[in-house]
C-alpha positions as CSV (number, residue, x, y, z in Angstrom):
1,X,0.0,0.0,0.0
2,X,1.4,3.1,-1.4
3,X,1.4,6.3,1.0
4,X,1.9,10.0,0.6
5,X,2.5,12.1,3.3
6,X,2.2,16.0,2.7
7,X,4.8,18.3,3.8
8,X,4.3,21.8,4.2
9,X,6.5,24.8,5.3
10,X,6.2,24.0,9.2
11,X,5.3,20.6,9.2
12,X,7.2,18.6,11.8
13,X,5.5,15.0,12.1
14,X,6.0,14.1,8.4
15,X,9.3,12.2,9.2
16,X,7.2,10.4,12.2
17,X,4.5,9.9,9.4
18,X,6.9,8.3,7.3
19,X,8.8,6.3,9.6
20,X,5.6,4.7,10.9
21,X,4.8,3.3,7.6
22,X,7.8,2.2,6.1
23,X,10.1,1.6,8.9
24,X,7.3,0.2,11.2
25,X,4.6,-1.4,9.1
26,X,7.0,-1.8,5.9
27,X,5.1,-0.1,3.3
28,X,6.0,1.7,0.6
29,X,5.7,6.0,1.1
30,X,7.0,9.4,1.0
31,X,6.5,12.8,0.8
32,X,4.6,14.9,-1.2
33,X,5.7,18.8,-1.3
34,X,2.7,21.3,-0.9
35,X,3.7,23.0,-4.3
36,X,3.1,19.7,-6.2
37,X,0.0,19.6,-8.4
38,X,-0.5,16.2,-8.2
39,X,-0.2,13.4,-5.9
40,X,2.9,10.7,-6.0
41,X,1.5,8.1,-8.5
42,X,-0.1,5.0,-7.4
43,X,-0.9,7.2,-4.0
44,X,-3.5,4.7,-2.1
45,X,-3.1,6.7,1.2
46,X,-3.0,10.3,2.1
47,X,-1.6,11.2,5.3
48,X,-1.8,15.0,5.9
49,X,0.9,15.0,9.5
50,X,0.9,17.8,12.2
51,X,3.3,20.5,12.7
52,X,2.5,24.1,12.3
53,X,2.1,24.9,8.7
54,X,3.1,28.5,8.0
55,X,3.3,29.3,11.0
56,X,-0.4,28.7,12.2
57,X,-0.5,32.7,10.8
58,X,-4.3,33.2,10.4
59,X,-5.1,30.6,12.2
60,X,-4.3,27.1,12.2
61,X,-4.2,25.4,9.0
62,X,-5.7,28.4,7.0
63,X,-2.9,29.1,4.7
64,X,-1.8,25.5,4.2
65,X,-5.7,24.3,3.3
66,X,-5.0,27.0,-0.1
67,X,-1.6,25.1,-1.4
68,X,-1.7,23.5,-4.4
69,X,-1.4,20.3,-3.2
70,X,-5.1,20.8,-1.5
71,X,-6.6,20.0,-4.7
72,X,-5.3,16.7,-5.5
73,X,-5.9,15.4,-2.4
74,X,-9.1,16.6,-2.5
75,X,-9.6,14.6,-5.8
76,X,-8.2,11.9,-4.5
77,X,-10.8,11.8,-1.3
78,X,-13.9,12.3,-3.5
79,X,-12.5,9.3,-5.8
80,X,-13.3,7.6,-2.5
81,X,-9.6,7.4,-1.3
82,X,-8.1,7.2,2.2
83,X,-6.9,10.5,3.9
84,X,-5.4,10.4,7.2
85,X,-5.1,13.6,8.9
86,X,-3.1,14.6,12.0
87,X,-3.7,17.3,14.7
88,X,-2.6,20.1,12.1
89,X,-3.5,17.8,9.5
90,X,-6.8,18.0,10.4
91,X,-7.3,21.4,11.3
92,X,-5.9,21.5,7.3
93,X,-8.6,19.4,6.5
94,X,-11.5,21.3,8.3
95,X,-10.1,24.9,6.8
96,X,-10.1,22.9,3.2
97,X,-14.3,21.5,3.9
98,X,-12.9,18.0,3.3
99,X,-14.2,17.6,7.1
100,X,-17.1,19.6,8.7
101,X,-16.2,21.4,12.1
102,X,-13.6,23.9,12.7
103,X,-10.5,23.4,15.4
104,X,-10.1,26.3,17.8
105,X,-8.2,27.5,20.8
106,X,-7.8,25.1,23.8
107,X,-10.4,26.2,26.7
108,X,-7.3,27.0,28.8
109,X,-5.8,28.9,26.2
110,X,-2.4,27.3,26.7
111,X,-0.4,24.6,24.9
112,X,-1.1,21.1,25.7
113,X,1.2,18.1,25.6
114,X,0.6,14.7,27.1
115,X,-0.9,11.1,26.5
116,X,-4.8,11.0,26.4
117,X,-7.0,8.2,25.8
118,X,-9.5,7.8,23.1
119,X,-12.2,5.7,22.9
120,X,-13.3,4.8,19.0
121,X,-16.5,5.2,17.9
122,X,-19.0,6.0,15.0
123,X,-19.0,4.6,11.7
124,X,-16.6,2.0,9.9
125,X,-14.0,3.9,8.7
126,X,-10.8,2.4,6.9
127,X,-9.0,3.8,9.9
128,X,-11.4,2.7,12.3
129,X,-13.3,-0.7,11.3
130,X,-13.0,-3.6,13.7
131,X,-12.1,-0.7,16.6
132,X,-15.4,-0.2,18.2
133,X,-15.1,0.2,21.6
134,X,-11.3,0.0,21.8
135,X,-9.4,2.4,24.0
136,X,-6.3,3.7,22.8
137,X,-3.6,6.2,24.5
138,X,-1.9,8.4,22.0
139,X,-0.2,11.7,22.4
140,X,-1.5,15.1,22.0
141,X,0.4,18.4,21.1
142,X,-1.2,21.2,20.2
143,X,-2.8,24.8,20.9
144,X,-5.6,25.0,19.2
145,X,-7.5,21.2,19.3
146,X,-10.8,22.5,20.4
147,X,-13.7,20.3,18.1
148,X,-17.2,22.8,17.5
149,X,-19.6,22.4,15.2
150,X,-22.6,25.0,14.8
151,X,-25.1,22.4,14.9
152,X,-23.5,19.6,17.0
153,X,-26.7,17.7,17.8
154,X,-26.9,17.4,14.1
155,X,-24.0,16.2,13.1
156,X,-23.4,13.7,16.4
157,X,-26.8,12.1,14.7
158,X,-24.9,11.6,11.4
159,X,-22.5,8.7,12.9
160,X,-19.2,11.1,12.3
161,X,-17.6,10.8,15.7
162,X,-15.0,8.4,15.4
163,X,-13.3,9.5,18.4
164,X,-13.8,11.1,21.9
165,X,-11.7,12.1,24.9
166,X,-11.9,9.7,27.8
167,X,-10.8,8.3,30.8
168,X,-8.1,5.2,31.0
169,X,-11.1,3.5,31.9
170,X,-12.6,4.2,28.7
171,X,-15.2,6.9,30.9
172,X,-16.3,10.2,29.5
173,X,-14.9,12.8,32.0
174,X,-14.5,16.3,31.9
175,X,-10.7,15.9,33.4
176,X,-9.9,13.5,30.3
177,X,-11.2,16.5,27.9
178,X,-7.6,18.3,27.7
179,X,-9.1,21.3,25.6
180,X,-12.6,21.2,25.9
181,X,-13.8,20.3,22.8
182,X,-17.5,19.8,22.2
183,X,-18.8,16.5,23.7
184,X,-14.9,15.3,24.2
185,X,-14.8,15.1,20.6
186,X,-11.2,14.2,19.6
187,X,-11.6,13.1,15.8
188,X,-14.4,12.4,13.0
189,X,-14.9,11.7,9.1
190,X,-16.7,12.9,6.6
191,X,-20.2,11.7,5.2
192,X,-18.4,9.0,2.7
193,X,-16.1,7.7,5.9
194,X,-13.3,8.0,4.0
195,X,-11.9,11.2,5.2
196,X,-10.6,11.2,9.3
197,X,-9.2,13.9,10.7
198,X,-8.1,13.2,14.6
199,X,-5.9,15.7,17.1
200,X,-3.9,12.7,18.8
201,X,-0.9,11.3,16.8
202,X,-1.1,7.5,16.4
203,X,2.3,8.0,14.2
204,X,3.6,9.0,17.7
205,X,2.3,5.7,19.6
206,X,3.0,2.9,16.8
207,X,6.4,1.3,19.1
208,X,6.5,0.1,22.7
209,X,9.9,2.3,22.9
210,X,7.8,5.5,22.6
211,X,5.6,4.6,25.5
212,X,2.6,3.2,23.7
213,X,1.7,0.9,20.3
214,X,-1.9,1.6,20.4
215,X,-1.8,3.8,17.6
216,X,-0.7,1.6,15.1
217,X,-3.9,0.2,15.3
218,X,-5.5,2.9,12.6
219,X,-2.2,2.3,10.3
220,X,-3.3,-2.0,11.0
221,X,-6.8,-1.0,9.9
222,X,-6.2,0.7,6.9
223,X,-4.3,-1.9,5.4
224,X,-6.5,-4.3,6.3
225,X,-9.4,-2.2,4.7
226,X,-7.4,-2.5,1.2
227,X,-6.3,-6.3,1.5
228,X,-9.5,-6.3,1.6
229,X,-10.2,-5.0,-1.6
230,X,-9.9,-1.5,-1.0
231,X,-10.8,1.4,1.3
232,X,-13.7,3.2,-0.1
């Protein structure tokens, strides 16, 4: 399984992306420079990492949603294709309407960095079927990681939460919420399930040695999904 990961001026987990799928599940991947007008051929993943693309100026993701690049992964998601992105990633993917929701300061209006736990939900997503229920501890780093949605009720109906903040436990809990987002949301998709955007880093939690595997889980899934005969 072929994947790209997108590298924009500020990006700083697109060496973890890359090192999670070829040196740790053995695929085949790079990088794919935000100039470029097209994707890397035979792309059958899109990872878009985290970092701080230009600078977060604007606000987070703004700038980076407009690069070229946008529009071919864009293509490649309404052709039904996998994208993947990460904390940055997918505040790139809400300023681009390739997810719903916007991403905004933390409730405590400082910088967060720790492990949290997530508990997977919603619909089958290629980064997500067979989860259901699982608990998973992955790190977060980021300012602005606050999920809202201006008709929350709404969308919760729609089966787009993949993933909320919880307790080790797997509890929902206000104290496991590190930046307040609306009901502890901490990832989701978009209506065809092919698009996930979540604030944790799995690429971060994919070896023992970094303190926790359980985010290789999504990268398992997906390649499951297109042993399977594909991801859409």
């Amino acid at each position: 399984m072929n994947f790209a990961v997108v590298r924009f001026p500020g990006s700083n987990c697109d060496q973890d992306a890359v090192h999670a799928v070829v040196d740790v599940l053995g695929q085949p991947g790079g990088l794919a420079w935000h100039k470029d007008r097209e994707l890397p051929p035979a792309t059958d993943c899109v990872i878009v990492p985290g970092g701080f693309s230009y600078g977060d100026y604007l606000r987070a993701g703004a700038m980076a949603a407009q690069s070229p690049i946008m529009a071919a992964v864009r293509a490649f998601a309404e052709r039904g294709g996998p994208v993947l992105g990460i904390c940055n990633g997918y505040q790139i993917l809400t300023e681009a309407r390739l997810l719903e929701g916007a991403l905004t300061r933390n409730a405590s209006l400082k910088f967060v960095c720790k492990d949290v736990h997530v508990k997977v939900e919603g619909q089958g997503t290629p980064f997500s079927r067979g989860l259901a229920g699982r608990v998973l501890r992955m790190p977060i780093a980021h300012a602005e990681g606050r999920f809202v949605h201006p008709d929350l009720p709404a969308f919760e109906r729609t089966g787009r939460v993949i993933f909320r903040y919880v307790s080790a436990a797997g509890a929902l809990d206000d104290d496991a919420n590190p930046n307040g987002s609306s009901a502890a949301i901490a990832g989701t998709c978009n209506a065809a399930g092919n698009v996930v955007g979540l604030m944790p880093h799995p690429e971060r939690a994919c070896e023992t040695l970094l303190g926790s595997a359980d985010g290789r889980a999504l990268f398992d899934t997906v390649l499951g999904a297109f042993a399977a005969g594909g991801c859409a």
